[in-house]
C-alpha positions in Angstrom: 14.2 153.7 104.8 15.2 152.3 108.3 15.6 149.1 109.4 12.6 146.3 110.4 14.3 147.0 113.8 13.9 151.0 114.0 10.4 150.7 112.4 9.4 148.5 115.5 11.4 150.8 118.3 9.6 153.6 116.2 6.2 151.9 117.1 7.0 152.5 120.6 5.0 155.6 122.3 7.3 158.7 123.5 6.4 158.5 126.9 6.9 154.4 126.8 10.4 155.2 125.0 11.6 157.5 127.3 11.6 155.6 130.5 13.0 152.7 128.8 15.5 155.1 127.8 16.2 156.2 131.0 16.7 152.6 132.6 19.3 151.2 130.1 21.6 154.4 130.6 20.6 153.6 134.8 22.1 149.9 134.0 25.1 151.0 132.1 26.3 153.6 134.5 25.3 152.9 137.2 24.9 148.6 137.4 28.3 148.5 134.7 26.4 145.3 133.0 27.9 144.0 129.8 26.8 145.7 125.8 25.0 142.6 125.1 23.2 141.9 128.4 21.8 145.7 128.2 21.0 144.8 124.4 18.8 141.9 125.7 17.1 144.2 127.9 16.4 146.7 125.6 15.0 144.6 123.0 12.7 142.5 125.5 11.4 145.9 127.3 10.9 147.6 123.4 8.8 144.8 122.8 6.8 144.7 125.7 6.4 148.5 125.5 5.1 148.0 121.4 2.6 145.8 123.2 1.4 148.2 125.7 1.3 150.5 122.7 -0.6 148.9 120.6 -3.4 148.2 123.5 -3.6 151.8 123.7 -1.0 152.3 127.0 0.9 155.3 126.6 2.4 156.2 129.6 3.8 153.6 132.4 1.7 154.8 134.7 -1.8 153.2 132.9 0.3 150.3 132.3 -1.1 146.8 134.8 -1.1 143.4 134.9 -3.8 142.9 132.5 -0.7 144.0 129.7 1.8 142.2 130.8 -0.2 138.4 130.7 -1.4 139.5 127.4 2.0 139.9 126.4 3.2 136.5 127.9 0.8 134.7 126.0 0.9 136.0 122.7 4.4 135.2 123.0 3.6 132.0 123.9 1.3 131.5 121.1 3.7 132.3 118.7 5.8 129.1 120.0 8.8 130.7 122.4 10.5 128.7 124.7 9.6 128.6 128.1 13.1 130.2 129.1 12.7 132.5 126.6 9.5 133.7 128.3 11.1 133.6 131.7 14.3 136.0 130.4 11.6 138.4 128.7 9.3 138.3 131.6 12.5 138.9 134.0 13.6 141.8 132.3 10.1 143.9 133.0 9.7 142.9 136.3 13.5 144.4 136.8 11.9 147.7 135.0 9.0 147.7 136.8 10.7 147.8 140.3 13.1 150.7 138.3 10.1 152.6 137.7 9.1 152.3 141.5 12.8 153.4 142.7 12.5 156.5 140.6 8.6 157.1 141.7 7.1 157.0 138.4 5.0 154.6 139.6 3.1 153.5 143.2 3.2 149.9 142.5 4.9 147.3 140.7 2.6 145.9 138.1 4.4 142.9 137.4 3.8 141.6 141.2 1.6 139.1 140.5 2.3 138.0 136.8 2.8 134.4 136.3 5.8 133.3 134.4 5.9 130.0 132.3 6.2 126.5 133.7 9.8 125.5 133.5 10.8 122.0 132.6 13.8 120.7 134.6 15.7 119.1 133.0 18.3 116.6 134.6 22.2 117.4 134.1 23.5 114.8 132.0 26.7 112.7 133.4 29.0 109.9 132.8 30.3 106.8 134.6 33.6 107.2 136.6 35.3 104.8 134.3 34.0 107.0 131.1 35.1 109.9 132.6 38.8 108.2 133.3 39.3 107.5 129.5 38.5 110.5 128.2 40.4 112.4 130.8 44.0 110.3 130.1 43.3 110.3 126.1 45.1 113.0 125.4 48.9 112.4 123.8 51.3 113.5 126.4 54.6 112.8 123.8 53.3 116.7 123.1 53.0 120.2 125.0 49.4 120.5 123.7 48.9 116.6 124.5 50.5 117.9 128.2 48.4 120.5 128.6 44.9 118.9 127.6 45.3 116.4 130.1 46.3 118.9 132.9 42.8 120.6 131.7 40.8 117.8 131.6 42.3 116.6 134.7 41.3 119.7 136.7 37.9 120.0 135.2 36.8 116.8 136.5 38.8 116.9 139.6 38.1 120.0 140.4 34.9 120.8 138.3 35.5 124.1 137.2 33.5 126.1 134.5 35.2 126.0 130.8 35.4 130.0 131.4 37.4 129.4 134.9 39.9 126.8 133.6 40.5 129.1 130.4 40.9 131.7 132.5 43.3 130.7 135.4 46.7 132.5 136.1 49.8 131.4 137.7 49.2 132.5 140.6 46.0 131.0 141.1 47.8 127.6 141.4 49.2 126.8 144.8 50.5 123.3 144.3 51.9 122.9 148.1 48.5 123.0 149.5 46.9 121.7 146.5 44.1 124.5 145.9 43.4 126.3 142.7 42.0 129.9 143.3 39.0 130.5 139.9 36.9 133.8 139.6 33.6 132.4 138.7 30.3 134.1 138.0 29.5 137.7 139.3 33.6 137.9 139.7 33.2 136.0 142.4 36.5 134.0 144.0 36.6 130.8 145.3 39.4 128.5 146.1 38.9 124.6 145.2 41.0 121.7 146.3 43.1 120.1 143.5 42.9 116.3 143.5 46.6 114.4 143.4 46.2 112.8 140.0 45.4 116.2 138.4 48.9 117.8 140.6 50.6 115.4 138.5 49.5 116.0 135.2 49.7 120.0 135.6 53.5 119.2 136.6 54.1 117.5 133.5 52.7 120.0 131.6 54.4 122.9 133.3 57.8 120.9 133.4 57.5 119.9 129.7 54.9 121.7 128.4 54.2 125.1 128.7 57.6 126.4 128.2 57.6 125.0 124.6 54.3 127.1 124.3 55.8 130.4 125.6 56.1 133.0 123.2 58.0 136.4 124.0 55.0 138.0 125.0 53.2 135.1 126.7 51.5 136.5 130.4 50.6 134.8 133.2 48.0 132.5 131.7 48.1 128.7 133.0 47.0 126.9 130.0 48.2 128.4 126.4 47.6 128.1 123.2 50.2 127.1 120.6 50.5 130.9 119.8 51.2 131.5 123.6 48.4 133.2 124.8 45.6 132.0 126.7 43.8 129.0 125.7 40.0 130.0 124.4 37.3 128.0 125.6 36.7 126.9 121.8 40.2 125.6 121.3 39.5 123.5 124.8 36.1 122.5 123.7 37.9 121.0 120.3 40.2 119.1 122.6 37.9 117.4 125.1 36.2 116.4 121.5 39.2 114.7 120.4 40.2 113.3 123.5 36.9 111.7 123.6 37.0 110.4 120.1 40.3 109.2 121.1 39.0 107.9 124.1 36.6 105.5 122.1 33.7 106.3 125.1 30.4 106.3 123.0 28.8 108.9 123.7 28.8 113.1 123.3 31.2 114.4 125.8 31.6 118.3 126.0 33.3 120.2 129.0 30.2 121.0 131.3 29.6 117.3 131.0 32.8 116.6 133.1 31.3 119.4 135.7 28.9 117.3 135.8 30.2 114.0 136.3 32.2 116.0 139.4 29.6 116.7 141.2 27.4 113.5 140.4 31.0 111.5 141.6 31.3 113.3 144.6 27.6 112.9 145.1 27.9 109.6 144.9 31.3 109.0 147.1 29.5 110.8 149.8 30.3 114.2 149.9 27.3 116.7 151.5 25.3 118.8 149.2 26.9 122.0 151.0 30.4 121.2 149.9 29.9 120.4 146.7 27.9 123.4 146.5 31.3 124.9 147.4 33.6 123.7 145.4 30.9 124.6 142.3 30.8 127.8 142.9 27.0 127.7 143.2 25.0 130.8 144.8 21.8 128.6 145.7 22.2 125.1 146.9 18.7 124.6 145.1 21.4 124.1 141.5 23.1 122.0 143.5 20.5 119.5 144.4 19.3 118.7 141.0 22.4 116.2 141.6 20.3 114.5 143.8 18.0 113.5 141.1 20.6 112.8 138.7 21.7 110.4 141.6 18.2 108.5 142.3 18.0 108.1 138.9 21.2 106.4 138.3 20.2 104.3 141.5 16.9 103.4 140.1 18.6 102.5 136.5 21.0 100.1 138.2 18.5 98.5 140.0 16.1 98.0 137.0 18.9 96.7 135.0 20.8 94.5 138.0 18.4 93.7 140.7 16.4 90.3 139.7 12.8 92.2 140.6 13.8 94.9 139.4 11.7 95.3 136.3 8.2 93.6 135.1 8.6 89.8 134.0 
């Protein structure tokens, strides 16, 4: 007996099978994506073809829009999350525009499906002075004390991803012109200034502290481990925890919250919407302005809470 898994891709009509088939060997040859990202396609487009099936669609070409809304909402009747839907719905519109490329079909039959409404939700943040406690927390009498506050120094100051401060080199540092050079999303480079206070702390650490980290086969990796490799992002996520329990701040801190409180900061201080957009490494300045709103709401808040009309009597 198979598996509940290959008695649902089983379900799935030859002809419906085969072009789906046809695409995930197009993205793994020819778009290189990642094992699991072409897993996630796969499964989303077997579903949505076990759909068409079962509506009595076998081929691609009798598939329309009529399907794909049907599909959308029973998905949505059986209680999945909005993004959920949108990731689903994302991966058969890029199958639908496959099958056009390769002329199976005229049309794209997706063109006028309507995805869920998204919530948007507000980046959380932190006040400067939180951020400040956490950030100097850490025990610098040690190498890993050393390098957790060089870390957390550069997150904030520089507001990096947790995969882009794992994963700096050597020779991404220049400390002379005080830029740090991160590959971000889609292997994308950018080059991000390096505030003073956070130079400091990533001398001490490379003066004091990383060379009682080496190992003999320790590489170019900035930040390492006690084993001398290259710190992981849970072992870094474990440190801002204890630097914040250290810290005695109050509330959950985790790495992207320190992102955050970058941008908000620099928000705040000033700083245009197109730099900051920058220095984040974001493709659309649309992510970048949901700072704004994080902003105007911590305006409005202060006012409430300081300004004498600022709430009801």
């Amino acid at each position: 007996m198979g598996s509940s898994r290959q008695k649902k891709i089983s379900a799935v009509p030859p002809e419906l099978a085969d072009a789906v088939d046809t695409f995930m060997a197009y993205l793994s040859l020819e778009r290189g994506l990642a094992k699991l990202t072409i897993a996630a396609y796969e499964d989303d487009l077997n579903r949505f073809a076990q759909h068409c099936g079962r509506a009595g669609k076998g081929h691609w070409t009798a598939v329309g829009l009529a399907e794909v809304d049907s599909w959308v909402k029973s998905l949505d009747r059986k209680g999945q999350a909005a993004a959920s839907l949108s990731r689903r719905l994302s991966a058969v519109r890029a199958f639908a525009a496959h099958l056009v490329r390769i002329g199976l079909r005229r049309d794209d039959f997706t063109e006028l499906a309507k995805g869920p409404k998204m919530k948007r939700t507000l980046p959380g943040t932190m006040t400067a002075e939180q951020a400040a406690k956490v950030v100097s927390a850490p025990d610098t009498s040690t190498p890993q004390g050393l390098r957790d506050r060089a870390m957390l120094e550069l997150m904030y100051g520089s507001g990096l991803r947790i995969s882009e401060l794992c994963g700096l080199d050597l020779q991404g540092l220049d400390m002379e012109s005080a830029v740090v050079r991160v590959r971000g999303k889609g292997s994308k480079d950018r080059v991000v200034p390096v505030g003073e206070t956070a130079i400091v702390a990533i001398q001490a650490y490379l003066k004091d502290g990383r060379p009682k980290l080496m190992r003999p086969k320790t590489g170019s990796a900035l930040f390492l481990s006690a084993r001398g490799q290259a710190l992981s992002r849970k072992t870094f996520w474990l440190s801002v925890k204890q630097a914040t329990k250290r810290s005695g701040v109050d509330i959950s801190v985790k790495p992207h919250l320190l992102r955050h409180a970058f941008a908000t900061h620099l928000l705040a201080g000033g700083a245009d919407l197109r730099s900051i957009q920058e220095m984040l490494g974001h493709a659309d300045i649309a992510t970048t302005q949901i700072y704004t709103s994080v902003e105007r709401t911590a305006l409005s808040d202060a006012h409430r809470k300081h300004h004498p009309r600022g709430r009801k009597p």
